[in-house]
Each structure stands twice: as structure tokens, then as C-alpha cells.
C-alpha positions as CSV (number, residue, x, y, z in Angstrom):
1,X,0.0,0.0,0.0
2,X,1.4,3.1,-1.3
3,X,0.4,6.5,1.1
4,X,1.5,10.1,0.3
5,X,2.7,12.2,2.9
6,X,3.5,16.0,2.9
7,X,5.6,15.5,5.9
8,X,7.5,12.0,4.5
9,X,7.0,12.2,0.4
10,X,5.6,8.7,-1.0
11,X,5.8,6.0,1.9
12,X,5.2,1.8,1.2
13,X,3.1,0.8,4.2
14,X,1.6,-2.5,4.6
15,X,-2.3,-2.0,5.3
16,X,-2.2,-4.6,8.0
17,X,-0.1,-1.8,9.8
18,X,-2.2,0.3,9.6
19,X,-3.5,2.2,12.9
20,X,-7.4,2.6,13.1
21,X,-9.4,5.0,14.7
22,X,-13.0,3.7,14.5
23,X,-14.8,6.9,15.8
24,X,-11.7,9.2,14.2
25,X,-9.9,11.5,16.0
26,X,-12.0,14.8,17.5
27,X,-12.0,17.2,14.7
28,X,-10.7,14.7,12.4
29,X,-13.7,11.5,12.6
30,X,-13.8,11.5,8.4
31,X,-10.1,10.1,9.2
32,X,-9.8,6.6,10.3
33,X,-7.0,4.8,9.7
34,X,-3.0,5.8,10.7
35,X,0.7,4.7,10.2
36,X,3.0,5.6,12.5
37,X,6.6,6.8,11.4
38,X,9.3,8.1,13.1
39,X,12.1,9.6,11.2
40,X,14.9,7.9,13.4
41,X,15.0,4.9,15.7
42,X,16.2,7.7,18.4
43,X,13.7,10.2,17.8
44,X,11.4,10.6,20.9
45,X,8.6,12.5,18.2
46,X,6.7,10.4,16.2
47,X,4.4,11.2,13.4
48,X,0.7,9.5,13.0
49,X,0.0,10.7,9.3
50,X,-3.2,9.7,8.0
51,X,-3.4,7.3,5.1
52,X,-5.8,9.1,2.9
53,X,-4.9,12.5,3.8
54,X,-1.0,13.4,3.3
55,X,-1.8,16.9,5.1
56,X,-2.9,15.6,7.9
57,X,-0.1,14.3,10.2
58,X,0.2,14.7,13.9
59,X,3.2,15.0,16.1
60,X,2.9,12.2,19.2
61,X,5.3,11.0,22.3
62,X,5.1,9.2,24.8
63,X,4.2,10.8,28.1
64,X,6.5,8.9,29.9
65,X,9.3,10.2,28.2
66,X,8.5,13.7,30.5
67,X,8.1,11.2,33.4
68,X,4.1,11.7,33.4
69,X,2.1,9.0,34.1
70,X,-1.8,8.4,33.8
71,X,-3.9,6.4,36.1
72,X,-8.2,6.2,34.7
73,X,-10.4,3.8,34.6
74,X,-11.8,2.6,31.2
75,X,-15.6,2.0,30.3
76,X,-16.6,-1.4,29.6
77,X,-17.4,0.7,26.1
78,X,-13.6,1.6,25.5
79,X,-12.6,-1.6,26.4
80,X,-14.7,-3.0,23.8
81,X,-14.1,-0.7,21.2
82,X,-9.8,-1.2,21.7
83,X,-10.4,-4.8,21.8
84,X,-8.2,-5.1,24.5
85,X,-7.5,-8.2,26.8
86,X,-4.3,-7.2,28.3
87,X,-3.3,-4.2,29.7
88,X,0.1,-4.8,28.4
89,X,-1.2,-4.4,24.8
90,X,-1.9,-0.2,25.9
91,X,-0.1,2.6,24.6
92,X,-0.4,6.0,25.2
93,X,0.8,8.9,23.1
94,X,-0.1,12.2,23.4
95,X,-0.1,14.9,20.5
96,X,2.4,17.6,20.6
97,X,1.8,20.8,18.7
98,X,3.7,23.8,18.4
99,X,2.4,27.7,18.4
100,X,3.8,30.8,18.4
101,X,3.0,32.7,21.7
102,X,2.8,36.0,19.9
103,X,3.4,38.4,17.0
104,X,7.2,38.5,18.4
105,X,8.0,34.7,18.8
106,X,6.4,34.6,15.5
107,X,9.2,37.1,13.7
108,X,11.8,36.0,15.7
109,X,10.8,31.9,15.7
110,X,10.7,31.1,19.0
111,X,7.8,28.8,20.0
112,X,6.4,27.0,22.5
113,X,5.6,23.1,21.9
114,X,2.5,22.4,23.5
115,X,1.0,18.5,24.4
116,X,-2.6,17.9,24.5
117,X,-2.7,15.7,28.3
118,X,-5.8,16.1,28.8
119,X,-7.0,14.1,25.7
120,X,-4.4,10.5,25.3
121,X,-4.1,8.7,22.3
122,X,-4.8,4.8,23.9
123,X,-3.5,2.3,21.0
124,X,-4.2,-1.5,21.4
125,X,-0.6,-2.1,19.6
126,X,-2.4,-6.1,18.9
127,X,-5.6,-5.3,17.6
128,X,-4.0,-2.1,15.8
129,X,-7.1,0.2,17.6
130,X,-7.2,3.2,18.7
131,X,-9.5,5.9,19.8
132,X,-8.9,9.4,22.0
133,X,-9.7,9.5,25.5
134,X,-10.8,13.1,26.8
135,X,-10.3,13.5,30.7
136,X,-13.0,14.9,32.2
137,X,-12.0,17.4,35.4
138,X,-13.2,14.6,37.7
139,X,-11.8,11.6,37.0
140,X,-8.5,13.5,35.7
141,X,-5.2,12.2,37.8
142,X,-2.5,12.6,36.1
143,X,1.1,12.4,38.6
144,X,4.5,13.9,37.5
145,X,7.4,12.8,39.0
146,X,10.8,14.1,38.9
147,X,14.1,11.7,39.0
């Protein structure tokens, strides 16, 4: 399967690797199905780029890799929908974005990168399912810790 990407040119992909979203991603639920590329083994960034849209790619790390960990309960729904049967089959990415704080940072480049925590990826990495998980304010616990 042959996918275009404005971020990676052409890219061969086979469909069976394919990430999918079955109710989309919020403000994206026309797009349903993923790849995930990074651009070097050592890269903490990934990229999920949509397979029938090369615009539409989004940045996504680990949150472990700023030491932040997330502890929720899933519905028997999300369960269901992931397909998962072990817990060990979970991952979590959160999408990373990048803005300019104002007119200033915009002339001069700097930027702020920006991660959305309040909204996970959660990827069954077996069944090749995913779906968004918004936290609402009262079930959100989210720790930090520091080394």
C-alpha cells in the first residue's frame, strides 16, 4: 500500500499496519486509519500521518518520556471498542503541537511546543485500535514525578 505524505514524500506501508481510529480522532472522525513513522529509531517524536490524507499528520510522544504518568479507569465501552484483553497491549501517546506565543515569537521563531494531556491517544498495539480519551476534570489524575 502506497500512502503520500506531505511531511514523509511517498511512503510503502503494509495495510495490516495500519493504525485505526474507529470513531476518528475529534475534529478529524472522516479520518480513520494511521501509520506511524518516526524519522529515526532515536527520535522521541513520532508522526501518525493519515493514510488518505497526506496533510494531515500529527506529532505524538510518549508521556512517559516527560516522566508523566496516567492512572483512569476505562468504560466497559472503550474496552470494547480497543479490543483489548491485556493491559500490556496499551499505549499511550499524546499529540504535541507547536504555536507561536505571539506576534514576536512569530518574527523572531521562538515557539512553545505544546502536548494535549488532557485528551491520550490509547493504542491497542495487537488489535491495531485506537481511539482518543478526553479526561473529564473529575476523574482526571494525572502524577508527574521528577528523578
Amino acid at each position: 500500500m502506497k500512502i503520500e505524505s506531505t511531511l514523509f514524500g511517498p511512503q510503502i506501508c503494509e495495510p495490516e499496519t495500519n493504525i485505526v481510529f474507529p470513531q476518528g480522532i475529534p475534529g478529524f472522525e472522516k479520518h480513520k486509519a494511521y501509520q506511524l513513522f518516526h524519522q529515526t529509531s532515536a527520535d522521541v517524536v513520532g508522526y501518525l500521518q493519515s493514510t488518505d490524507d497526506p496533510d494531515l499528520t500529527f506529532s505524538v510522544l510518549a508521556p512517559e518520556n516527560l516522566n508523566i504518568h496516567y492512572e483512569f479507569t476505562l468504560t466497559d465501552e472503550e474496552q470494547s471498542l480497543l479490543q483489548l484483553e491485556r493491559v500490556e497491549d496499551l499505549v499511550l501517546l499524546v499529540i504535541v503541537y507547536r504555536r507561536f506565543a505571539d506576534e514576536k515569537q512569530e518574527k523572531t521563531g521562538d515557539l512553545n511546543v505544546n502536548a494535549n494531556f488532557m485528551a491520550p491517544l490509547l493504542i491497542n498495539t495487537q488489535a491495531r485500535i485506537g481511539f482518543q480519551k478526553v479526561l473529564g476534570k473529575a476523574e482526571r489524575k494525572i502524577t508527574i514525578k521528577s528523578d
